[in-house]
C-alpha positions in Angstrom: 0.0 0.0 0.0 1.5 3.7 -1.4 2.3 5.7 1.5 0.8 9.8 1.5 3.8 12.2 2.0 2.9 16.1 2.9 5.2 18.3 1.1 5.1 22.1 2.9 6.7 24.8 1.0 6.6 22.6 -2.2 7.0 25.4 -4.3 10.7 26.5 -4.1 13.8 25.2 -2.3 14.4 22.7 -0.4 10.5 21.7 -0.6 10.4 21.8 -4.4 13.4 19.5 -4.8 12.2 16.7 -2.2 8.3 17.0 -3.8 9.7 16.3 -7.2 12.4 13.7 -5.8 9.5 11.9 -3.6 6.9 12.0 -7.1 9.7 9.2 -8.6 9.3 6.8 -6.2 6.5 4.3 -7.0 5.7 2.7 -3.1 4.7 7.0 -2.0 2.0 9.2 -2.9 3.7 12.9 -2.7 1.1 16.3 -2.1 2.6 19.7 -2.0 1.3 23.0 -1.0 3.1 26.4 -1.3 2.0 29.8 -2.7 2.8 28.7 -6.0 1.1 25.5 -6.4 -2.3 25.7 -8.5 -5.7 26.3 -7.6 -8.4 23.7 -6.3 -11.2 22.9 -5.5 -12.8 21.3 -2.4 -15.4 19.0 -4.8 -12.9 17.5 -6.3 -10.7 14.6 -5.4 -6.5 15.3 -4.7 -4.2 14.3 -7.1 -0.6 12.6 -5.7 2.2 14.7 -7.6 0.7 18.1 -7.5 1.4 21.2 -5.7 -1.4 22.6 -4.5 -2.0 26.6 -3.5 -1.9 27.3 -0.1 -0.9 30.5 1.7 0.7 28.7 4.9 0.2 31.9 7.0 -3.5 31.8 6.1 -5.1 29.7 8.8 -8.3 29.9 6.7 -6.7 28.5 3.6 -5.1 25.7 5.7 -8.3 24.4 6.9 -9.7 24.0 3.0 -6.9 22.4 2.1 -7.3 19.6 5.2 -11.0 19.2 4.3 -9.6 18.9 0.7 -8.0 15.8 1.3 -9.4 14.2 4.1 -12.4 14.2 1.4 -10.2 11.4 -0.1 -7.3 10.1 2.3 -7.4 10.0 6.0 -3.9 9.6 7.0 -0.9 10.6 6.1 2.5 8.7 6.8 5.3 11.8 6.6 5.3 15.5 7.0 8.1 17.3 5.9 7.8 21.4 6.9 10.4 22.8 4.1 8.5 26.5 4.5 10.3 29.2 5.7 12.2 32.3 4.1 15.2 34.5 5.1 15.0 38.2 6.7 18.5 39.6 7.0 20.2 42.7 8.0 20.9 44.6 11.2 18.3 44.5 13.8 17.7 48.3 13.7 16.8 47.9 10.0 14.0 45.6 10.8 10.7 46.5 10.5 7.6 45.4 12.8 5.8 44.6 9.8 8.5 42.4 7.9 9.3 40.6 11.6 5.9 39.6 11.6 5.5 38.3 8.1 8.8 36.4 8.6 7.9 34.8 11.6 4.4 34.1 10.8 6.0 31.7 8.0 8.8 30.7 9.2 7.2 29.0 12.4 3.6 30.0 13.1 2.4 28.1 10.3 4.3 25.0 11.2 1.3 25.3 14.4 -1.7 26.1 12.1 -0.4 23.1 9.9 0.1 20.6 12.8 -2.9 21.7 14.3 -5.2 20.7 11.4 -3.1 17.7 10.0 -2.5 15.3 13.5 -5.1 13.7 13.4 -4.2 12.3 9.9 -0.8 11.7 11.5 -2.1 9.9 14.2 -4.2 7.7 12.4 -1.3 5.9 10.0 -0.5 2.6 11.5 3.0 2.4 10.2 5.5 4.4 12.5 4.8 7.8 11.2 7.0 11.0 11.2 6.5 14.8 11.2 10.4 16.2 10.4 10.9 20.1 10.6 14.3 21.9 9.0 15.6 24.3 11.4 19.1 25.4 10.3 22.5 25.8 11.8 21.5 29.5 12.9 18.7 27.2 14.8 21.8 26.2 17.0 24.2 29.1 17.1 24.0 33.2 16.3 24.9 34.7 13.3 25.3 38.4 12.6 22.5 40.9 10.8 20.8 37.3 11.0 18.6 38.2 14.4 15.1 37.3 12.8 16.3 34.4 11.2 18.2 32.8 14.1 15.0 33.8 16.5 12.5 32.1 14.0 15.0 28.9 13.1 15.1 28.3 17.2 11.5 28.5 17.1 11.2 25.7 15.1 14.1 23.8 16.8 11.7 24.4 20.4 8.6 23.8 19.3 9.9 20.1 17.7 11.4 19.3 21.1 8.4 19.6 22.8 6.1 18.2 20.1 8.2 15.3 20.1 7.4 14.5 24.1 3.7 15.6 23.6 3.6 13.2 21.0 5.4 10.2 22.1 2.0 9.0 23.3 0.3 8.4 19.7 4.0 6.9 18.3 4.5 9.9 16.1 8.3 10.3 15.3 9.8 13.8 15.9 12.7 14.7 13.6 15.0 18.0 13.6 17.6 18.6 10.9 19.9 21.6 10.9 21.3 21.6 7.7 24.3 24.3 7.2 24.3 26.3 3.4 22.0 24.8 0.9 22.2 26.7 -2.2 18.4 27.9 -2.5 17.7 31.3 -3.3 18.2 32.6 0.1 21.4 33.5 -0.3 20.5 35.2 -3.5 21.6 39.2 -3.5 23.9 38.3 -0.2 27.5 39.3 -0.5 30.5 37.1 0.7 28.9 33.8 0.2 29.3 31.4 -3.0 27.1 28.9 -3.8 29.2 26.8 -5.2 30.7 25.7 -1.9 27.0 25.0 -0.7 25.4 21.0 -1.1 22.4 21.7 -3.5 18.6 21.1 -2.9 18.6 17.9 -4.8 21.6 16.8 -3.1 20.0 17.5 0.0 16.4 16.2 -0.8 18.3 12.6 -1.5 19.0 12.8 2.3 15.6 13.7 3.3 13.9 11.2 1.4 16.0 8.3 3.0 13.9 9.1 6.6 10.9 7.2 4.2 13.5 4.3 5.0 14.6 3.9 8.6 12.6 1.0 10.8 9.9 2.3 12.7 11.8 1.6 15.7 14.2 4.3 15.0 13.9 8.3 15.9 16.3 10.2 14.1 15.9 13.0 16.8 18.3 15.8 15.6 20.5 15.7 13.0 22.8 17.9 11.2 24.2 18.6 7.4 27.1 20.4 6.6 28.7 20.9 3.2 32.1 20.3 2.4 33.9 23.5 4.2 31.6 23.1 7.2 29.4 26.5 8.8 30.1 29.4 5.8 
């Protein structure tokens, strides 16, 4: 029986390269949603392999697309929560405004999606997982990074705790701080090249491996570094 695999952020990234990777494998059935997927509609029946449209900081949106497919699946084996952006520069440059919006991505969606999705979770039979990226600046301070750093240890907190609340249903919690992928993050950022980062396919090879470990196993925390370590 095909596994279903949740794809957040599907539409760029890190997200974008694991949906596609994940949509090659015959034993899964892949479903993304980002801000660039397409339209649909809640009528109709969800297609494996498609990105669907979803503004993750819209809790409104979120609960459409859960009724969308529980209309025709109700569980879900993986969860991988690839959404986030970047917001650099020094802290006085920061606006409320742009704070808000970064942080209402980066980690209050991750609740609204959780939220509306554990049930599905909960109800595969087959060790299931929920894995969030955090990021080395989820571990360690970087400067005219503040908002980034504060939203990736966001998501490294709430996956600790989730991971004890959880423990009860046999949901597996994993946490990876990967260092430099080359995504367009680091676009328009001086000092960086991105040829000495591990690319998003590269990366999404590693990600879909978790499909693989035994049930018995909780990867926990894990981390990825390219070649020349923390850039």
């Amino acid at each position: 029986m095909k596994k279903n695999i949740l794809v957040i952020g599907a539409g760029s990234g890190i997200g974008r390269a694991l949906f596609e990777l994940l949509n090659t494998l015959p034993e899964f059935r892949a479903f993304g949603i980002s801000r660039r997927g397409i339209p649909f509609q809640k009528t109709q029946m969800i297609d494996s392999g498609v990105n669907y449209k979803c503004d993750l900081t819209n809790e409104k949106e979120i609960v459409s697309f859960f009724e969308f497919y529980q209309h025709s699946f109700k569980d879900i084996h993986a969860i991988y929560l690839c959404q986030g952006d970047g917001l650099f520069g020094n802290i006085s440059s920061l606006s409320k405004d742009s704070i808000e919006k970064h942080f209402s991505l980066n980690i209050i969606s991750s609740f609204l999606v959780l939220q509306k999705f554990y049930s599905l979770v909960r109800n595969s039979t087959d060790s299931p997982f929920v894995c969030f990226l955090s990021s080395t600046a989820g571990k360690i301070g970087f400067p005219e990074s503040t908002a980034y750093c504060a939203s990736k240890h966001a998501v490294a907190g709430l996956a600790k705790s989730l991971r004890e609340e959880w423990k009860k249903d046999k949901i597996r919690i994993f946490t990876v701080y990967p260092g430099a992928i080359s995504t367009e993050i680091w676009d328009n950022r001086e000092g960086f090249d991105q040829k000495d980062m591990i690319s998003p396919e590269e990366f999404a090879e590693y990600l879909k491996s978790f499909l693989y470990l035994p049930g018995s196993i909780n990867l926990d925390e894990s981390y990825v570094l390219p070649m020349k370590g923390i850039l």
